[in-house]
N, C-alpha and C positions, 0 to 999 in steps of 0.2 A: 826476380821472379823465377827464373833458371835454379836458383837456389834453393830458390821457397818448394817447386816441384822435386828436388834431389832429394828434401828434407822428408817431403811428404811419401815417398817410393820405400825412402829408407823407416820410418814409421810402420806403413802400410806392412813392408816385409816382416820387421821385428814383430808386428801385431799377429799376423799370420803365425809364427814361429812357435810365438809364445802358446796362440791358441793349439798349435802342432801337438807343442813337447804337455802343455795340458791336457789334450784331448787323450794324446796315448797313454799318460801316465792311468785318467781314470780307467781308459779303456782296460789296462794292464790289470787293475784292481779288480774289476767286475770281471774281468778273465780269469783272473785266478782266485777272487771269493774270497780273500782273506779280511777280517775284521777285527779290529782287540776282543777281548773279555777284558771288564775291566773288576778287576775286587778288590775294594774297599776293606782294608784291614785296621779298626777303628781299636786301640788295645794301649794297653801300658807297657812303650816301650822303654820308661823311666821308674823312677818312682818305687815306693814300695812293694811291689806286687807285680813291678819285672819277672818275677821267674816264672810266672803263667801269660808271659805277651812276647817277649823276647822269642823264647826256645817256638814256642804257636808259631812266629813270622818265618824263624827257620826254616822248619816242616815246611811251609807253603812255600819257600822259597824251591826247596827241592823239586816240588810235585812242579810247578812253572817250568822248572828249565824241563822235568821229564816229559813232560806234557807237548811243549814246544820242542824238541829231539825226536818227539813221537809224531808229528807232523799237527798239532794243535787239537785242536775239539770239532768234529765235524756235522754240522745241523741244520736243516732245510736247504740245501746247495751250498752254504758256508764255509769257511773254516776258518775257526776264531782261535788266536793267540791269545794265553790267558798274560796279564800283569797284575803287579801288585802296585796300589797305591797306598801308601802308609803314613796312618795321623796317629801322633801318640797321644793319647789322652789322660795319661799315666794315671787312669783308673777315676778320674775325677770327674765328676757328673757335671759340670760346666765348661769343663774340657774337652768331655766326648758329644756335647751339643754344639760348640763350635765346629767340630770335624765331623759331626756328621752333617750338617749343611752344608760344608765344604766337598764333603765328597758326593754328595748327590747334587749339589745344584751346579756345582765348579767342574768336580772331576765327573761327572756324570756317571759313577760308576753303576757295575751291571749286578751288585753283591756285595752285603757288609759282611766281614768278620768282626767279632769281637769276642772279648772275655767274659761281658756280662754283671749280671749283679744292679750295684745302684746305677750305675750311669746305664743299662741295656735300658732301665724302667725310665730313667729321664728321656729318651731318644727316644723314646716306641712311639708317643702320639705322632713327631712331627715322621718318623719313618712308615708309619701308618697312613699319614694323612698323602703323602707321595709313592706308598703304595711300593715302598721298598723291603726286600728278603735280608732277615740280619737272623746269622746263626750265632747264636751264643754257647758257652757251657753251662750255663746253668741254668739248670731245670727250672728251678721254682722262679726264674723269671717269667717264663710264660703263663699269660693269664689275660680274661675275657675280652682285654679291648686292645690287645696287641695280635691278629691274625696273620702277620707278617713278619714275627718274632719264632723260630725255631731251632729247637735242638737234635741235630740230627746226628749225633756222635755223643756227647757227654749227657747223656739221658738216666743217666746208672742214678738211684737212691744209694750212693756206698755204703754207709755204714750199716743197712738192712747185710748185705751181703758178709761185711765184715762183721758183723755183730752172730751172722747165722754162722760164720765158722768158728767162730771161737765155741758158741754153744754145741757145737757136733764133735770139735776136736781139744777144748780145755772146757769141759762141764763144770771145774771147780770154779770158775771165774764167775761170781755171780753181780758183781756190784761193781757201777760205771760213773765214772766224771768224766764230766764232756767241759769247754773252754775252747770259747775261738772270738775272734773280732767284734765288734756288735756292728756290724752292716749285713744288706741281703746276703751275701757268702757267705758270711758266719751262721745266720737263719738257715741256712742252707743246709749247712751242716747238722744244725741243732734238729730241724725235721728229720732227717734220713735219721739219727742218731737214737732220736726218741720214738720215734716207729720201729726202728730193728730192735731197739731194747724192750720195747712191747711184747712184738712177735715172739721174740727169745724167751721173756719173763727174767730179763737180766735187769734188775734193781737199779736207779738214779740215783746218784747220793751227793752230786756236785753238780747242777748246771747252770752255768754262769756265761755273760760274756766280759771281754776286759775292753777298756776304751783303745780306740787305733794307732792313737799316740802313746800307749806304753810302750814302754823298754825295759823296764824293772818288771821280770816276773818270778824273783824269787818271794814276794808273797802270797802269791795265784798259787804256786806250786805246794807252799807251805798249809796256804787254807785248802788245798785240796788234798793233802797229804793226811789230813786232821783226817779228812772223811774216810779212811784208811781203804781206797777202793782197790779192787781186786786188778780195772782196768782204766789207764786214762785215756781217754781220745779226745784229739786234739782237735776232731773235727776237721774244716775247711780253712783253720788257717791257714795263711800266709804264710810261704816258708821263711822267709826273713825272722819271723813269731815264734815259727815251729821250730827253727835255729836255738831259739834260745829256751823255749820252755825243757826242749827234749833236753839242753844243756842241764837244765836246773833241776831236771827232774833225778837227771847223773849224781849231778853232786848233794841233792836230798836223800841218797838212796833208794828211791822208789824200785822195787825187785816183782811191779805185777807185767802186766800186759798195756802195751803202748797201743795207740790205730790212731793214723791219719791217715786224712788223703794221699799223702804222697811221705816219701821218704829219701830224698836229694841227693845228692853224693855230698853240701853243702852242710847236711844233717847229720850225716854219716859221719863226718869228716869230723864232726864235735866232741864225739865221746868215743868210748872205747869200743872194737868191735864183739868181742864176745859180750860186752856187759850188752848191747843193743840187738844183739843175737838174742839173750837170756828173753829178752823185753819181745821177742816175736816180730817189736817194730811192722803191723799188718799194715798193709799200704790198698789203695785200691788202682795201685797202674802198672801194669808191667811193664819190664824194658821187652824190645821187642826182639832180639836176639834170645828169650828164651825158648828151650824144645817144644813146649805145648804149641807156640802160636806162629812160631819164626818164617814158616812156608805160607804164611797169607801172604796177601797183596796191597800193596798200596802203590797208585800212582803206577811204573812200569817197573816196581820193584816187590821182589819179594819182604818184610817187615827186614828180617837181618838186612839186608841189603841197606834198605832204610836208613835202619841202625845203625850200621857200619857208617855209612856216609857221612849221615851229622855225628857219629860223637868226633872223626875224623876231623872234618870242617868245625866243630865246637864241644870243642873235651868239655865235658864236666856240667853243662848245659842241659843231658838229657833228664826227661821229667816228664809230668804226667801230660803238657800240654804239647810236645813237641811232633807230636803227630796229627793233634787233632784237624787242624783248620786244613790240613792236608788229606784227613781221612773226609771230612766233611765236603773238601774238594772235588773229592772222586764221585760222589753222592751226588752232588749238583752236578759235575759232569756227566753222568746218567740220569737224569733229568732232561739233561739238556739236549742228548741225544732221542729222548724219549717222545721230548714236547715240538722239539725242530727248529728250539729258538732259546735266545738269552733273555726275553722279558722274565724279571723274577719270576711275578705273581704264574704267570702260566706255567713255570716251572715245577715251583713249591706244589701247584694244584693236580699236576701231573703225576709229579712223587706221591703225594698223597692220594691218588687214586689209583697207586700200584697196592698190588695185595701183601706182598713183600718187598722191602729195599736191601740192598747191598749193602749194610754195613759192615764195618770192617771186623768186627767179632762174629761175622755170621748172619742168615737174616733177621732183617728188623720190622717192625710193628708197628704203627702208628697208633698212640691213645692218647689220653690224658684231656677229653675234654668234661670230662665229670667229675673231672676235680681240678684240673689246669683251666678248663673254657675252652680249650683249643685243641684238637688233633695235631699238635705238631713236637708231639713226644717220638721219639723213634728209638725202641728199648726193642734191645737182642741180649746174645749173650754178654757176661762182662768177667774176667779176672780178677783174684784179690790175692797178693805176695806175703811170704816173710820174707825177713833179711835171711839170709843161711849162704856162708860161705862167703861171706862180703860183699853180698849182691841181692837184691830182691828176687825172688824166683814164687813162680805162679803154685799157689797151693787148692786154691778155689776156686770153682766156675759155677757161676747159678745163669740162671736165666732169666732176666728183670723185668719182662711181660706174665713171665708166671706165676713170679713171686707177687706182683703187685694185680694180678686177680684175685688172687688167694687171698690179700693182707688189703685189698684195696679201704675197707673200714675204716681199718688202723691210720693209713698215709692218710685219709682225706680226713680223721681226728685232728692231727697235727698241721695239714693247710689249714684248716678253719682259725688253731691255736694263734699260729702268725700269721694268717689274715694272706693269704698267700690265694692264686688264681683265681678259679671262682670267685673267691672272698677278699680279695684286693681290695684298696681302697685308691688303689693309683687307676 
C-alpha cells in the first residue's frame, strides 16, 4: 500500500509538471502571437514545364526567409511566419488534384500558388467549393465559376504589347506565325497574339498548334518558313519547345523577327549571339537588374538585389517566373495587413475593394469581369526586351489597363474564339 501511495504522489507530480511546462509553453504562444502562414505552392517541379515551377519556388523561397529576418507579417494582434509547402504536380491535371486536396484538407494551407493553365481549371471547382485563394499566371484561366482563382502579378496579354512595338519600331514587319503547345497555355498565347495582331493590323499567315509530345520540329519550322513571315512568335511555349524551335529556326535560316514569352539563358545558349541579336529575340520579362526597373521592391529587397541573390544561389535559373509568386507574395501580404487576418477569401475581397494595389510594376487595377466573369485581373504597367549585348534589356513599357479599354472589343473577340471566361465551358 506504501508503495501504491509513493506511486500515486509521484504520478500526481509528473501530472502537475506536465500540465506546468504545457500551460506555459501555450501561455508563451498567446504571449508572443506568433502563428504559421502556410502557402501552398501546387506547380511543376518536374517534368516538362520545370522552368516556369522550379525558378517560381525559388523567388518564394527568398521572399520567406526576407519576410521571416523581417520579423514575419503582422495582423489583427498576430504575427504570422510565412512557409512553403510544396507538391509537384509536374503540370499534370490529375496530379495537381491529388495535391490540391492534400494541401487543403492535410496541410491546411492559408494560400495556393501555382503555374496554372489545364490543371488551375481541373482544381478550381473543388478549391471553389472550400473556398480557397489560388494565384495563378495565367490569365485566361480565370473565368465565371472560379471566384477564388486570381492573377495578381502575371495579368499582362503579352504579345498585345510585343506586337505594339514591333509596329512603332519595325513598321516593315507586317506578317506573323504564331506556334505553341495545344493546351490552355498555348491558347493563351494564341489570344494575346491574335488580339495584338488585330490592333497592329499585322497579317496571320501561320497559326497552328503542335501536339505536347513533339520533339521533332524541324517541319513546324519548315511549313512555317513556306509562309515566308516577316515575324515568328512562339507564343507561350514551353522553353524546353522554345529550345528547339528557336534552334531550327537557326539552322532554316529564318533572318525576320522572333517573340516569345521568354528568352532563357537555355535558349540563348542554342544559337549564335549576334544571329539572335539580328532576330530582336522580344521577350515579355525583364531581368530585374536592368536600369529602368532595378530600384523597385520586392520582398525587403530592392529587384537587383533580388536578382543578385538568385542568379547567385541558382546561376542560369533566371526567367520569366522567378519572381512572380514572390511578387504576388508581397500583394497578399498587403492584404493581409489590410483585412487583419490570413482567411483567403476576406483577403482576396479586401484587395479587391482597394482602389489601387501595389504591384510590382506599379499600381494596379482590378477588371476583367466582362470578359473573364471575375474581377480578379490585376493589370498595371508591364515591360517587353530585346536581346542586345547578350542580355535582354527592357525596350517597352505600355500600360495593360489602358491598352485593354481601348482594345477591349478586340480581346473579348478572341475569348469567345476559345471559349475562354465568360464563355468557358468548364
Amino acid at each position: 500500500m506504501k508503495g501504491m501511495k509513493v506511486f500515486l504522489v509521484i504520478l500526481l507530480f509528473l501530472g502537475v509538471t506536465i500540465l506546468g511546462f504545457s500551460g506555459g509553453a501555450g501561455e508563451k504562444e498567446v504571449e508572443e502571437g506568433v502563428k504559421p502562414l502556410k502557402i501552398g505552392i501546387l506547380g511543376p517541379m518536374s517534368g516538362p514545364s520545370v522552368a516556369w515551377g522550379l525558378p517560381a519556388k525559388h523567388g518564394a523561397e527568398i521572399w520567406v526567409e526576407d519576410i521571416i529576418a523581417a520579423g514575419g507579417i503582422k495582423a489583427g494582434g498576430v504575427t504570422y511566419m510565412p512557409k512553403l509547402i510544396v507538391y509537384d504536380d509536374e503540370q499534370i491535371s490529375s496530379k495537381s488534384m491529388l495535391g490540391a486536396r492534400k494541401l487543403v484538407l492535410e496541410d491546411e494551407v492559408d494560400l495556393i500558388m501555382a503555374l496554372g493553365g489545364d490543371p488551375a481549371i481541373a482544381v478550381s471547382p473543388f478549391l471553389t467549393e472550400h473556398k480557397m485563394v489560388e494565384h495563378s499566371f495565367i490569365s485566361t484561366d480565370v473565368h465565371k465559376a472560379a471566384p477564388y482563382l486570381c492573377i495578381p502579378i502575371e495579368s499582362c496579354p503579352f504579345f498585345t504589347g510585343a506586337l505594339e512595338w514591333i509596329a512603332k519600331a519595325y513598321p516593315e514587319a507586317k506578317t506573323m506565325a504564331h506556334c505553341a503547345q495545344d493546351d490552355l497555355i498555348g491558347i493563351e498565347g494564341a489570344t494575346y497574339s491574335e488580339a495584338g495582331a488585330e490592333a497592329t493590323g499585322i497579317e496571320i499567315v501561320y497559326n497552328k498548334f503542335f501536339a505536347p509530345e513533339t520533339m521533332d520540329f524541324a517541319p513546324i519550322v519548315t511549313a512555317i518558313l513556306a509562309e515566308n513571315p516577316d515575324i515568328i512568335n512562339l507564343g507561350c511555349s514551353y522553353v524546353e519547345y522554345l529550345d528547339l524551335i528557336v534552334e531550327q529556326c537557326y539552322l532554316q535560316g529564318f533572318e525576320g523577327i522572333l517573340v516569345a514569352v521568354e528568352f532563357m539563358d537555355s535558349t540563348i545558349n542554342k544559337v549564335p549571339a549576334d544571329w539572335l541579336e539580328a532576330r530582336k529575340a522580344i521577350g515579355c520579362f525583364p531581368r530585374f537588374d536592368d536600369p529602368a526597373i532595378k530600384n523597385r521592391r520586392i520582398a525587403e529587397r530592392t529587384f537587383k538585389e533580388f536578382y543578385d541573390e538568385f542568379v547567385k544561389r541558382w546561376p542560369g535559373e533566371w526567367g520569366a517566373v522567378s519572381y512572380e509568386w514572390a511578387a504576388g507574395l508581397d500583394i497578399w501580404k498587403h492584404g493581409i495587413e489590410l483585412a487583419g487576418t490570413i482567411e483567403p477569401v476576406a483577403v482576396l475581397e479586401t484587395l479587391k475593394a482597394e482602389k489601387t494595389v501595389p504591384h510590382c510594376f506599379g499600381p494596379g487595377k482590378w477588371m476583367g469581369k466582362d470578359f473573364a466573369g471575375q474581377d480578379n485581373l490585376l493589370y498595371s504597367d508591364w515591360h517587353w526586351t530585346e536581346f542586345k549585348d547578350g542580355k535582354n534589356a527592357i525596350v517597352y513599357t505600355m500600360n495593360v489597363a489602358d491598352w485593354l479599354e481601348k482594345n477591349k472589343a478586340i480581346y473579348i473577340k478572341y475569348y469567345k474564339k476559345y471559349k475562354l471566361g465568360l464563355w468557358a465551358a468548364y
